[in-house]
N, CA, C and O of each residue as an XYZ file, in Angstrom:
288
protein
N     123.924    214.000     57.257
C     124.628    212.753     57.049
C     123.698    211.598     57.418
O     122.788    211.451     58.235
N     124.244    210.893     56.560
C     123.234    209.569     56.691
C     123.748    208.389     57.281
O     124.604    208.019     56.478
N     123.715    207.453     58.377
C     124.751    206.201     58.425
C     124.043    204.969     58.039
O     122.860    204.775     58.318
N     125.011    203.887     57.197
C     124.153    203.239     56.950
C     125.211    202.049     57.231
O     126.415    202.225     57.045
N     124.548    200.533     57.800
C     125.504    199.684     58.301
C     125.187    198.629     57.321
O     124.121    198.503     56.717
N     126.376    197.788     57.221
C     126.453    196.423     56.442
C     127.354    195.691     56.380
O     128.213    196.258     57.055
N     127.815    194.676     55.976
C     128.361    193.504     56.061
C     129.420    193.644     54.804
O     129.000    193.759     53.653
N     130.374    193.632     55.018
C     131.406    193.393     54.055
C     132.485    192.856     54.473
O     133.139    192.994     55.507
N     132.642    192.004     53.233
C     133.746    191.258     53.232
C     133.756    190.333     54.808
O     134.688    190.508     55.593
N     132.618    189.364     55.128
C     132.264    189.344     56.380
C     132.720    190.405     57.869
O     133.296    189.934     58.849
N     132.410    191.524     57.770
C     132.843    191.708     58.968
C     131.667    193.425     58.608
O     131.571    193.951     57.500
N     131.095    193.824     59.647
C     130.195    194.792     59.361
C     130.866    196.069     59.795
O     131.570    196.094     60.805
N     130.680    197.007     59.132
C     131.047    198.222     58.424
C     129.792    199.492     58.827
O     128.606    199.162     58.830
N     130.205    200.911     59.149
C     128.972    201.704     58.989
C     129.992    202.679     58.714
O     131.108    202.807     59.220
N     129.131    203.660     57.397
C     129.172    204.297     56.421
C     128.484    205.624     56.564
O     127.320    205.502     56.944
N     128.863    206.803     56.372
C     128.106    207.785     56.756
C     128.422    208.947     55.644
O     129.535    209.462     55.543
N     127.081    209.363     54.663
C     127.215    209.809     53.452
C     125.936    210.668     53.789
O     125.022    210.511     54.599
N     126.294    211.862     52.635
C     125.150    213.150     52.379
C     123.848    211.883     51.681
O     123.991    210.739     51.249
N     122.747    212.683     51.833
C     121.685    211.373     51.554
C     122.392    211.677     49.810
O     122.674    210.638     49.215
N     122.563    212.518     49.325
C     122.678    212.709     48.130
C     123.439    211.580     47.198
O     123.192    211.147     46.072
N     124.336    211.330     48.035
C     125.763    210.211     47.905
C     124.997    209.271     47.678
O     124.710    208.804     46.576
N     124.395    208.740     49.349
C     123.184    207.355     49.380
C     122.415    207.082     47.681
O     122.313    206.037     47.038
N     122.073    208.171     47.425
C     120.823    207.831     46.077
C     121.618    207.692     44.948
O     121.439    206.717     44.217
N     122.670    208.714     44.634
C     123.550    207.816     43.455
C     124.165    206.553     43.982
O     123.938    205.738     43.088
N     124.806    205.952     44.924
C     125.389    205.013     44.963
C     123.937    204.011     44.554
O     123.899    203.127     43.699
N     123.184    204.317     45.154
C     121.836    202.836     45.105
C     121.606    202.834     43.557
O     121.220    201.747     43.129
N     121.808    204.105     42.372
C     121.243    204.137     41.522
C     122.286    203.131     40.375
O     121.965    202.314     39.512
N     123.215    203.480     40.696
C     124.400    202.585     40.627
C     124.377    201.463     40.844
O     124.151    200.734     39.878
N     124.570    200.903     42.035
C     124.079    199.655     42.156
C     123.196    198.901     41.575
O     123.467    197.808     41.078
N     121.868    199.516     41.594
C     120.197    199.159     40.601
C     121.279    199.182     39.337
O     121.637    198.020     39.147
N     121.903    200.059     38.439
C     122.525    199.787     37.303
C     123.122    198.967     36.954
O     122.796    198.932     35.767
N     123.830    198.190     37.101
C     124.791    197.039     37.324
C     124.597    196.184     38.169
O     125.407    195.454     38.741
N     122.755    196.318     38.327
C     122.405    194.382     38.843
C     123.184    194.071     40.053
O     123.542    192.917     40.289
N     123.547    195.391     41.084
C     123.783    194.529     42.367
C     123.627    194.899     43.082
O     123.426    196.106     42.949
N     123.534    194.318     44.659
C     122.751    194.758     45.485
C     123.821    196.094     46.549
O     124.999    195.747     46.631
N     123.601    197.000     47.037
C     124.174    197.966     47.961
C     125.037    197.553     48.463
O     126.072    198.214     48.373
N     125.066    196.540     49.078
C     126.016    195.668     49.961
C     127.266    194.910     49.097
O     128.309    194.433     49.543
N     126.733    194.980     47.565
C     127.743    193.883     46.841
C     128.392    195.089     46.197
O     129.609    194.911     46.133
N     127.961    196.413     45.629
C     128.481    197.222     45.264
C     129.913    197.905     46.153
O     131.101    197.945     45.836
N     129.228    198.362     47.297
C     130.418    198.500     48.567
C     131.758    198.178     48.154
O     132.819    198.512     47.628
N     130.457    196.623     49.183
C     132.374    195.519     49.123
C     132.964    195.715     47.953
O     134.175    195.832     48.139
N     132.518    195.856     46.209
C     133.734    195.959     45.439
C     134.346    197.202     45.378
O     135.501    197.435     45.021
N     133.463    198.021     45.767
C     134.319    199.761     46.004
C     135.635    199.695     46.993
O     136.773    200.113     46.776
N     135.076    199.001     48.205
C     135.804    198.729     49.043
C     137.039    198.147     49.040
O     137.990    198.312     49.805
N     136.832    197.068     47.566
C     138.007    196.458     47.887
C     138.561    196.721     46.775
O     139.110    195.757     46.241
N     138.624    198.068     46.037
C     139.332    198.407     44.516
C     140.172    199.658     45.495
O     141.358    199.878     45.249
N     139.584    200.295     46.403
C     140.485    201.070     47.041
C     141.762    201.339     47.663
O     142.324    200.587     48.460
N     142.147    202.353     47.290
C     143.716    202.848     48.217
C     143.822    202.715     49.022
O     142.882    203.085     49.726
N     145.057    202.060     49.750
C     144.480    202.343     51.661
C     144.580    203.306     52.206
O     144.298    203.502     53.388
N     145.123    204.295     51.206
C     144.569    206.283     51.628
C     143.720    206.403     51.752
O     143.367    207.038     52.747
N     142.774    205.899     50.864
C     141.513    206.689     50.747
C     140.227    205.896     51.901
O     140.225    204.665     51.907
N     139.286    206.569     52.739
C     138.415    205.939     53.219
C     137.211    205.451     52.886
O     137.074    205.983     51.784
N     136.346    204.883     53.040
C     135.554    204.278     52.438
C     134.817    205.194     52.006
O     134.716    205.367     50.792
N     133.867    206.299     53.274
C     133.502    206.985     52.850
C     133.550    207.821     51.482
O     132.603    207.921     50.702
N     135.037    208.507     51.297
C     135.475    209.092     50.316
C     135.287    207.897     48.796
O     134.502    208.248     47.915
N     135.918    206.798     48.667
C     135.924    205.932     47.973
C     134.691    206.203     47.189
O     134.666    206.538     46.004
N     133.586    206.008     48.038
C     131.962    205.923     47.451
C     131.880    206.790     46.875
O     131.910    206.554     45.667
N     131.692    208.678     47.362
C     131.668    209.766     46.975
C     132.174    209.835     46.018
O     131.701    210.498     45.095
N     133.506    209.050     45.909
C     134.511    209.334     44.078
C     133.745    208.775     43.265
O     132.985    209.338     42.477
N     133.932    207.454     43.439
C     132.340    206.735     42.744
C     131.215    207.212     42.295
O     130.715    206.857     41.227
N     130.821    207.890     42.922
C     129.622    208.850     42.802
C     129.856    209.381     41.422
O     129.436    209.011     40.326
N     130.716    210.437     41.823
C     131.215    211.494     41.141
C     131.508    210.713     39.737
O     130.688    210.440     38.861
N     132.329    210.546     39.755
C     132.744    209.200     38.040
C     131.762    208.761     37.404
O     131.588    208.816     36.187
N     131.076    208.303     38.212
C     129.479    207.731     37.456
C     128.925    208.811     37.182
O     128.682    208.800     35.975
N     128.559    209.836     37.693
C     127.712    210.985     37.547
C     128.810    211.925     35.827
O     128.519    212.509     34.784
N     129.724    211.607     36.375
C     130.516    212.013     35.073
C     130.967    211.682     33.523
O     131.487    212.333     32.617
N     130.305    209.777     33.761
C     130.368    209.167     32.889
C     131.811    208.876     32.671
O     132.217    208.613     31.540
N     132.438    208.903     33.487
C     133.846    208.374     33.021
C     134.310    207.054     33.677
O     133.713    206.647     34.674
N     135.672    206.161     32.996
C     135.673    205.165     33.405
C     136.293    205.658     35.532
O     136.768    206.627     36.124
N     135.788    204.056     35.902
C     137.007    204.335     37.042
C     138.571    204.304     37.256
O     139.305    203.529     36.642
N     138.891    204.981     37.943
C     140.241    205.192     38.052
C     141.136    203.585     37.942
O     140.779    202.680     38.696
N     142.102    203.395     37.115
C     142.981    201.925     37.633
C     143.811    201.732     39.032
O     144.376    200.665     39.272
């Protein structure tokens, strides 16, 4: 596991993902022109309040890696 800290939605956040997670999310991000931190916060803030952030990203992952849209 990897932790990685940042700033969202002003208030800082740490995140702890397989490095595997880490490299699609960044590749993602690099895809859509934004930076790690701006990607997050919108993951962050499209989420369930079931779901944790952690998980959130990982789905993300997964969807992108699958080519499908994201969930509404």
């Amino acid at each position: 596991m990897e932790k990685r800290s940042m700033t969202i939605a002003g208030h800082r956040t740490s995140v702890a993902l397989e490095a595997e997670f880490w490299t699609a999310i960044e590749a993602l991000a690099a895809r859509r022109g934004l930076s790690l931190a701006a990607l997050v916060a919108e993951i962050d803030g499209a989420r369930s309040p079931a779901r944790n952030l952690a998980s959130a990203l990982r789905v993300a992952a997964l969807i992108d890696a699958a080519g499908s849209p994201p969930p509404a």
